[in-house]
Every structure is written in C-alpha cells, then in structure tokens.
C-alpha positions as CSV (number, residue, x, y, z in Angstrom):
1,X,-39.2,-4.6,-14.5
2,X,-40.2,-2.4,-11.7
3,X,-42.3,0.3,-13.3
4,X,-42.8,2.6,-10.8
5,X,-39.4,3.5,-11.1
6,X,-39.9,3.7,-14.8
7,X,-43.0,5.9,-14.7
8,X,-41.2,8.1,-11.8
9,X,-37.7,8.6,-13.5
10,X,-34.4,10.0,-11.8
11,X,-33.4,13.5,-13.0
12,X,-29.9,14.1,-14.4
13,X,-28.6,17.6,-15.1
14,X,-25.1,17.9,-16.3
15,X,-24.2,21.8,-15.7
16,X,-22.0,22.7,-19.2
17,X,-19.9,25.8,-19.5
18,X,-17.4,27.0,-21.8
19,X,-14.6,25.0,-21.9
20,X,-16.1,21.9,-20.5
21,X,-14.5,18.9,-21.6
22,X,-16.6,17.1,-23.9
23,X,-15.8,13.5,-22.3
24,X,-16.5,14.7,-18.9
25,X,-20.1,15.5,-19.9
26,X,-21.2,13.7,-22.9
27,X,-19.6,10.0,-21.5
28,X,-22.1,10.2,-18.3
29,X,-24.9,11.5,-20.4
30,X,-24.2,8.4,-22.8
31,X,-24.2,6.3,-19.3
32,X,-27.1,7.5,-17.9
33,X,-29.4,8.1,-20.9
34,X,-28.7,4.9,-22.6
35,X,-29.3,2.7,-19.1
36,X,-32.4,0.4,-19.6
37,X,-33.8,-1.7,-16.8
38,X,-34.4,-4.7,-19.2
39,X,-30.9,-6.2,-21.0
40,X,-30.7,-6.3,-24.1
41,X,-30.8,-4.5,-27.6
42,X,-34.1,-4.3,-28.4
43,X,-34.7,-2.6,-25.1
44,X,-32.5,0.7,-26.6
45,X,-35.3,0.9,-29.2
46,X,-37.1,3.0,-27.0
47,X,-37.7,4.4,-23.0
48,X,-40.0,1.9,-21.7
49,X,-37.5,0.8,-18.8
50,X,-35.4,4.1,-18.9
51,X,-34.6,4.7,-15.3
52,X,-33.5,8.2,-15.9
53,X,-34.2,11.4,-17.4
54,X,-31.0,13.2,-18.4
55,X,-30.8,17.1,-19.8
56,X,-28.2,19.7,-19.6
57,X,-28.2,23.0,-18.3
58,X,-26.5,26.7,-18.6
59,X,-26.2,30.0,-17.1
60,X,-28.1,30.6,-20.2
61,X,-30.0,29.0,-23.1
62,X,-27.1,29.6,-25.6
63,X,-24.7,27.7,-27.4
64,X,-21.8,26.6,-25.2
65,X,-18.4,26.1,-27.0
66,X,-17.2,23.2,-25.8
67,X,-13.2,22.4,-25.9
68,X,-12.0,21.2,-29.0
69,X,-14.4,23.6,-30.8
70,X,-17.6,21.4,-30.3
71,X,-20.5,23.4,-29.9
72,X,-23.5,22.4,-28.4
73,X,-26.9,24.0,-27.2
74,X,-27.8,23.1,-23.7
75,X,-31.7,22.0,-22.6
76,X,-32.5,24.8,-20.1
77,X,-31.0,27.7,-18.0
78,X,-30.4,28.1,-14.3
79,X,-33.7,29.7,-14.3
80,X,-36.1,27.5,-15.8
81,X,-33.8,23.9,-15.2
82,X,-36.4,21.5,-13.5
83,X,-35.9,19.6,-10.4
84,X,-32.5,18.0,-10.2
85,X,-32.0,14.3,-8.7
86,X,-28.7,13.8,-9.6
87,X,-26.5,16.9,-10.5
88,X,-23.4,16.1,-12.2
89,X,-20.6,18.8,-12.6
90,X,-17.9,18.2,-15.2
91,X,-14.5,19.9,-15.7
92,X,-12.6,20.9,-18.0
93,X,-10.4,24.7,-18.2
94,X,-13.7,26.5,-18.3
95,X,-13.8,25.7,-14.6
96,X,-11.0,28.2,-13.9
97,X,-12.7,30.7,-14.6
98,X,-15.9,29.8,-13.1
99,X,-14.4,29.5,-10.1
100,X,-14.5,33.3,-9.7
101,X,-18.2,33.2,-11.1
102,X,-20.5,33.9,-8.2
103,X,-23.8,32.9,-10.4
104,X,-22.6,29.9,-11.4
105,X,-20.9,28.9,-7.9
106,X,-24.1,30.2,-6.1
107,X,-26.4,27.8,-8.6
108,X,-24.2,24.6,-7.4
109,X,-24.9,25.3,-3.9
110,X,-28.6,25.5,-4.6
111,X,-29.0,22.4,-7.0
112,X,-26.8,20.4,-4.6
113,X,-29.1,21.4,-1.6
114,X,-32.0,19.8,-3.4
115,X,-30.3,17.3,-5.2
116,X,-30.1,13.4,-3.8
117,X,-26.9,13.0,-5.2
118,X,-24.1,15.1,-6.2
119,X,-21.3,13.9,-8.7
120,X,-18.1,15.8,-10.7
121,X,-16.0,14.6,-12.7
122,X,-12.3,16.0,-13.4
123,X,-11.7,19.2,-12.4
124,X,-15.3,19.9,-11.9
125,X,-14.7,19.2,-8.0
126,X,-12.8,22.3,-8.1
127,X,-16.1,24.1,-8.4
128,X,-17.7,21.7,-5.9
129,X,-14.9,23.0,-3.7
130,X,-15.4,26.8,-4.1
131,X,-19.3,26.3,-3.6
132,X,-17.8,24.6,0.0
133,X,-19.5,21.3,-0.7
134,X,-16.7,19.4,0.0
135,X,-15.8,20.7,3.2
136,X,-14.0,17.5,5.8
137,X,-14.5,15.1,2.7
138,X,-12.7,12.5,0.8
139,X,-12.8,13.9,-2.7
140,X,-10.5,13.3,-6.0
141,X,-10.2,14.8,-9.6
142,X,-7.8,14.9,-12.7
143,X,-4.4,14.1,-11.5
144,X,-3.2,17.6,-13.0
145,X,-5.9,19.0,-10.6
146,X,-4.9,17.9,-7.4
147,X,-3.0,20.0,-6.4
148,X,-5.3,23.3,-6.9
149,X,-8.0,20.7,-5.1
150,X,-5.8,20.9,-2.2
151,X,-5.1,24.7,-1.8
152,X,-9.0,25.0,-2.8
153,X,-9.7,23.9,0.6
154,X,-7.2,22.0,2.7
155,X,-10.1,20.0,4.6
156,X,-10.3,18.4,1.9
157,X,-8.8,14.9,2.3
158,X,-7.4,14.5,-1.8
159,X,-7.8,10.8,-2.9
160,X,-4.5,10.9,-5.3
161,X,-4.6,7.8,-6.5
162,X,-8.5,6.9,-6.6
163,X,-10.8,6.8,-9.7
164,X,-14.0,7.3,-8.1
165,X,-14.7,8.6,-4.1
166,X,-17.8,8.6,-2.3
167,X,-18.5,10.6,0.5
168,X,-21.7,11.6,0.6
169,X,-20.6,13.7,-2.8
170,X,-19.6,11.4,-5.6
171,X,-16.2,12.9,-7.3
172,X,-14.1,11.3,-10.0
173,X,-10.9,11.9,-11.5
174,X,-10.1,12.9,-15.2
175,X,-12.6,12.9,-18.3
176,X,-13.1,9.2,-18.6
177,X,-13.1,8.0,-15.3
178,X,-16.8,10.3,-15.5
179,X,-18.1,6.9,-17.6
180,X,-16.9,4.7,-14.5
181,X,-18.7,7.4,-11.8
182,X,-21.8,7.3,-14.1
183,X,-22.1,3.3,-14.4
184,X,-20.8,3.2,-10.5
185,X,-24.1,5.3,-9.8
186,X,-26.3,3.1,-11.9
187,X,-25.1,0.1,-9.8
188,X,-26.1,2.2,-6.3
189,X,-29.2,3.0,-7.5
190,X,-30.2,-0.4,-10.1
191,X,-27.6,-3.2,-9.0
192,X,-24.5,-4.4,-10.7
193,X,-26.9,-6.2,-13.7
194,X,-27.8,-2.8,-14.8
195,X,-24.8,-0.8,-14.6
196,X,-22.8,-4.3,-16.1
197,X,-25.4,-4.2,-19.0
198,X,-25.3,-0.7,-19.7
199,X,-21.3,-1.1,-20.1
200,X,-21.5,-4.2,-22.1
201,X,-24.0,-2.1,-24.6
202,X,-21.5,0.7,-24.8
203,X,-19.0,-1.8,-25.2
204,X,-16.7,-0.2,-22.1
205,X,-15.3,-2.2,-20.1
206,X,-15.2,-1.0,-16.4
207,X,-12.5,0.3,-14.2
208,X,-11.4,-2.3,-11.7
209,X,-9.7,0.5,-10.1
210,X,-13.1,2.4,-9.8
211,X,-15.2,1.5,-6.7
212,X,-17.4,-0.9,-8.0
213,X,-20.2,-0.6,-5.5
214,X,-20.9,2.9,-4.2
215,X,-23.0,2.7,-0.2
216,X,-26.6,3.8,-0.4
C-alpha cells in the first residue's frame, strides 16, 4: 500500500444544483468514495487505504432538490469549498438554467483553473461549455444533449457515439456512463487493479465501450 498517497488524499468535489440528476452525482461519489487501495471487503470497513476524499458543493449551504424529488444537503458553498483535485460536474435539467447563471458559470472556470482534473458527466458538459473549457476539444454528453453541445460552441468536436472522452477535460455521456468516467479515472490515477476492484465491490460491471485506460 503506498501510504503517502493515503495520508495525502485526492480531493473530489461534485458541484450539485437543482435539478441535478441523482445518478450523474451520487454513482461517481459511490466510485470514488468507496475506492480502497487494498482489495477486498474488509478494507471498506474503514479509510485506511482511501485514495480520495470526496464532498459536494453549492452556490449555497442549503438543501438542493435533486430530480425525482430527492433532497439532499451539500458539504460546503462556493465560498468556503476547499481545494479541489478533481472537479466533477454532473447534468441533469437544472443545467439549463445554469447555463445563464454567471456565479455558478464563473465558479467552474475558477475550480477548473486550479483543479488537476476536470470531469462531467451528461449534460453537465453543457456548463463546461458555457464556462469555455471546452474550446478545440473532443467532448461528449447525453445523447439527447448533443445537439445543444454542438450549438454551445461549434469548436467543439462532439464524440456522438463515445461513452467516455479525454482531452485534457474528462466528459461522459448520460447518467450512468458518470460510474464508467469515475472507475476510468481511478485506473489513471491507481491502475486497472483498483478501478477493476472497486467495480467488482459495487458489483458493476464496466463499459467495454468506455475507454478503459485514460493517458496521464
């Protein structure tokens, strides 16, 4: 177990709105907070070999109706959020209208610029878009999204048919292919053991469709 990276984790923080879809957030925060650097059961029984640290954040500390009618209370605000490692940016309709939402768009572009990695999952790369960070890139999203990806900004090159792109931003396309982005991530950063473990825990069984091995 290499416990330097155990004692130094990885920040996640999975921006939630209203109107985020609950898959698109909750099935990489399962991925990422249940990842464990030593196999096994017993190893879930606690954080020892944890690799990340995963938390949520809002414009606000306030409850966040989620759709489907599932409320839930997110960890910290745009002003008190700590450092972010790897940002993730879900969809959902909420993103519509966040798309006009200078705070929010203007809080992506900073967390990204300090971030090592940025990820989104469904329509959240429509946001990604609007804050410009996907400018000349390959990029994908929910196949009912694709569209509005393209006309978001047509240097965009859309990936229609792709489950998860990298290019330099991580983007997936709808609700679950987020689970496939998150384990594809824990292979870049822990190797195909880990991410292979972490699916076999959760019992998913990975996307062949999804690039299995992201470049560093």
């Amino acid at each position: 177990m290499d416990t330097e990276v155990v004692r130094n984790r990885t920040t996640v923080g999975i921006f939630i709105f209203d109107e985020v879809e609950v898959l698109d957030f909750a099935g990489p925060f399962e991925v990422f907070s249940r990842t464990r650097l030593i196999p096994g059961l017993d190893s879930r029984h606690s954080d020892q070999s944890a690799p990340f640290t995963v938390f949520t954040v809002a414009e606000q500390v306030e409850p966040v109706e989620a759709t489907g009618g599932l409320w839930v209370i997110p960890a910290h605000a745009f002003s008190s959020a700590p450092p972010i490692d790897i940002l993730v940016v879900p969809g959902g309709w909420g993103t519509r209208r966040l798309l006009e939402h200078a705070r929010s768009i203007g809080w992506l572009r900073t967390a990204a610029a300090s971030a090592k990695l940025v990820t989104s999952v469904c329509s959240g790369a429509l946001l990604l878009a609007r804050a410009e960070l996907l400018r000349n890139k390959r990029a994908t999203t929910h196949w009912g999204a694709l569209d509005s990806l393209a006309t978001l900004d047509p240097t965009i090159d859309v990936q229609r048919s792709a489950r998860v792109v990298q290019d330099g931003i991580i983007t997936s396309a709808g609700i679950s292919a987020g689970i496939d982005m998150a384990l594809a991530v824990v292979e870049l950063l822990h190797g195909r053991d880990v991410a292979d473990d972490t699916a076999a825990y959760m019992e998913y069984v990975r996307a062949k469709s999804a690039e299995r091995t992201l470049q560093p």
